[in-house]
C-alpha positions in Angstrom: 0.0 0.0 0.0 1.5 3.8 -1.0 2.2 6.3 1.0 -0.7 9.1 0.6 0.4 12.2 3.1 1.9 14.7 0.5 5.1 16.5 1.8 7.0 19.6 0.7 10.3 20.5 0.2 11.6 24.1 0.5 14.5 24.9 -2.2 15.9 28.2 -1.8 18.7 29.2 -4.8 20.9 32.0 -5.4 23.8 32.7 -7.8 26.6 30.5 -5.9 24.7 28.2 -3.7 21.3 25.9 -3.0 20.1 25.0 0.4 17.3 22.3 0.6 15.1 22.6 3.9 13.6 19.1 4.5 10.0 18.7 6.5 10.9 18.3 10.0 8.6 15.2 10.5 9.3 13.2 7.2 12.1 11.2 8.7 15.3 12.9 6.4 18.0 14.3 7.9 20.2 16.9 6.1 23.4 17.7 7.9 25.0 20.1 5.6 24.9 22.8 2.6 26.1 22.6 -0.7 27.4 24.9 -2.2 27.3 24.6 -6.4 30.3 26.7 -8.1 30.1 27.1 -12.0 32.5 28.4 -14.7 28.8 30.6 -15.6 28.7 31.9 -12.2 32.1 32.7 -12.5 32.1 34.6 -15.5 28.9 36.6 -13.9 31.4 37.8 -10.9 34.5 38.8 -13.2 33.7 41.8 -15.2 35.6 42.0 -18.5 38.2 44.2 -17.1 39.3 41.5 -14.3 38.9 38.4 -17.1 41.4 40.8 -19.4 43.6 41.6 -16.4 44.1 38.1 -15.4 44.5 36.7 -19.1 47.0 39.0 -19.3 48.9 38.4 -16.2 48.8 34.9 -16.8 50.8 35.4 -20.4 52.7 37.9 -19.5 53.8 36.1 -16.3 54.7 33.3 -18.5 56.5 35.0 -21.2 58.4 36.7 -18.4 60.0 33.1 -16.7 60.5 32.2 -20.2 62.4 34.7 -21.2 64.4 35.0 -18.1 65.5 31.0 -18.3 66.4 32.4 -21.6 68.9 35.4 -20.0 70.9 32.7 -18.1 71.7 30.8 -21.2 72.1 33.6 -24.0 73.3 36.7 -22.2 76.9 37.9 -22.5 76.6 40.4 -19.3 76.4 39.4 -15.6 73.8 41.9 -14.7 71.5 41.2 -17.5 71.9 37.6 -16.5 70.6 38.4 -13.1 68.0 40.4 -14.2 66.8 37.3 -15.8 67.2 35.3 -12.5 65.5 37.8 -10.7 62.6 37.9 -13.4 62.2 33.7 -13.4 62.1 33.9 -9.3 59.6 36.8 -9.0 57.6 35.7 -11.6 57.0 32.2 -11.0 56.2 33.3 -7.4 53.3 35.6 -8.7 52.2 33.2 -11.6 51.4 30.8 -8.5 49.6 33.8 -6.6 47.6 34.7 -9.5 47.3 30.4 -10.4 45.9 29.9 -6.9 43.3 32.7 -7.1 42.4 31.2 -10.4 42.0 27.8 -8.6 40.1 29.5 -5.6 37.3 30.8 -7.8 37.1 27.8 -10.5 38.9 30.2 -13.0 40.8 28.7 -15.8 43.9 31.2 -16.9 45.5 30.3 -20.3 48.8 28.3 -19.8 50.5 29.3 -23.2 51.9 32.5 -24.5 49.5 34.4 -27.2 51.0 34.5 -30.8 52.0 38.1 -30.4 54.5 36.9 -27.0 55.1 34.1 -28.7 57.0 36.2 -31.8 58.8 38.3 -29.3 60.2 35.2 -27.2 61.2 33.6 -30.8 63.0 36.2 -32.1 64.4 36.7 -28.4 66.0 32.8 -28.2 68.1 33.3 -31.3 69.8 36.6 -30.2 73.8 35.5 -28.3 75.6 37.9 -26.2 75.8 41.3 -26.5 72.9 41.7 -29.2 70.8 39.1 -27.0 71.7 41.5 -23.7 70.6 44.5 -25.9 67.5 43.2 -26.8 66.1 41.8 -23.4 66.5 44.8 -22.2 65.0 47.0 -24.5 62.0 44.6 -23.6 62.0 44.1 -20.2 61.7 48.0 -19.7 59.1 48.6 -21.9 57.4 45.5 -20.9 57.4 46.6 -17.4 55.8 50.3 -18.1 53.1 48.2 -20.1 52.6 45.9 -16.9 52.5 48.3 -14.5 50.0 50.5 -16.2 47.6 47.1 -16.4 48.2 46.3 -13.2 47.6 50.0 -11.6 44.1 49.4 -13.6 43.3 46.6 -12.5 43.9 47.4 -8.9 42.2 51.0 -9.1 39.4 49.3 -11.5 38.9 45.7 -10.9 35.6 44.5 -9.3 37.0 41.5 -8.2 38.2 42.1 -4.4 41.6 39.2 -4.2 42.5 40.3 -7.9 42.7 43.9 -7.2 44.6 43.0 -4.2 46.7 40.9 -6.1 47.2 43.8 -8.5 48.2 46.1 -5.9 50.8 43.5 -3.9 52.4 42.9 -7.2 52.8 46.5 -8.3 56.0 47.1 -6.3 58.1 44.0 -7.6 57.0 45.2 -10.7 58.2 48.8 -10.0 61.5 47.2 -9.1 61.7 45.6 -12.1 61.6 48.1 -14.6 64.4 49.9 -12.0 66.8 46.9 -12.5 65.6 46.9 -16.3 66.4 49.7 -16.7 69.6 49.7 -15.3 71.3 47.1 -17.1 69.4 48.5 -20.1 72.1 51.5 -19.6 74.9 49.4 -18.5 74.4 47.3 -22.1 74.0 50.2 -23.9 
């Protein structure tokens, strides 16, 4: 024989998460939430700014620990050669910063270098010595103004609260950067 007595059950959903209240006298127990994260409701909580930003970042970052492996092999000056070192340390540490925050929020950031990065790291890997030393350096400088101006944006303009921050922790290393850049820019001159 069936059951007749007709229950309900109370759903309740919002962007990020679904809580089900169960009758208290049907005999159910529910000991917990869940919480339901999507790449949709993502993408609703990045605006395009902070999806840009973070693309960027993520390539740039890339190209950057690239290029500086690069410096240790193919640069003829000691100083250029340690501004590579320094770019492949300070770099991967904030590719993992920005990686995790990707993780964090079910964000997937690209894990190859655009075809326009990809150009300047080819023609970058042929270059020896002193033309090589020359070269990285023009880049790295001009690089750095570009990445610093994105990453003033993004923390004055973001909507995303841990991005922006991210933005604003990595501003200074950045800011050294371009200093160092730009000194063994003049000291290859």
């Amino acid at each position: 024989m069936a059951c007749k007595k007709k229950e309900t059950m109370i759903v309740s959903q919002s962007t990020d998460s679904t809580v089900v209240t169960v009758p208290a006298d049907s005999g159910m127990t529910v000991t917990d939430s869940i919480t339901v994260s999507t790449t949709r409701d993502v993408k609703k909580i990045l605006s395009e700014q902070d999806k840009e930003f973070a693309e960027n970042a993520a390539r740039g970052g890339i190209m950057e620990v690239m290029m500086g492996k690069l410096a240790s092999d193919n640069a003829g000056n000691t100083a250029v050669k340690a501004l590579g070192k320094m770019m492949v340390t300070d770099h991967t540490k904030a590719n993992e910063g920005l990686a995790k925050w990707a993780s964090e929020i079910g964000y997937t950031l690209p894990t190859t270098l655009d075809s326009e990065k990809q150009k300047k790291y080819d023609e970058l890997k042929v270059k020896k010595g002193a033309e090589f030393d020359k070269m990285y350096t023009d880049f790295m400088v001009s690089d750095h103004k570009e990445d610093i101006k994105e990453f003033k944006k993004e923390a004055s303009e973001g909507s995303e609260s841990t991005l922006k921050s991210f933005a604003s922790k990595t501003l200074p290393t950045l800011e050294h950067h371009l200093m160092e850049s730009e000194k063994a820019k003049d000291i290859v001159k």
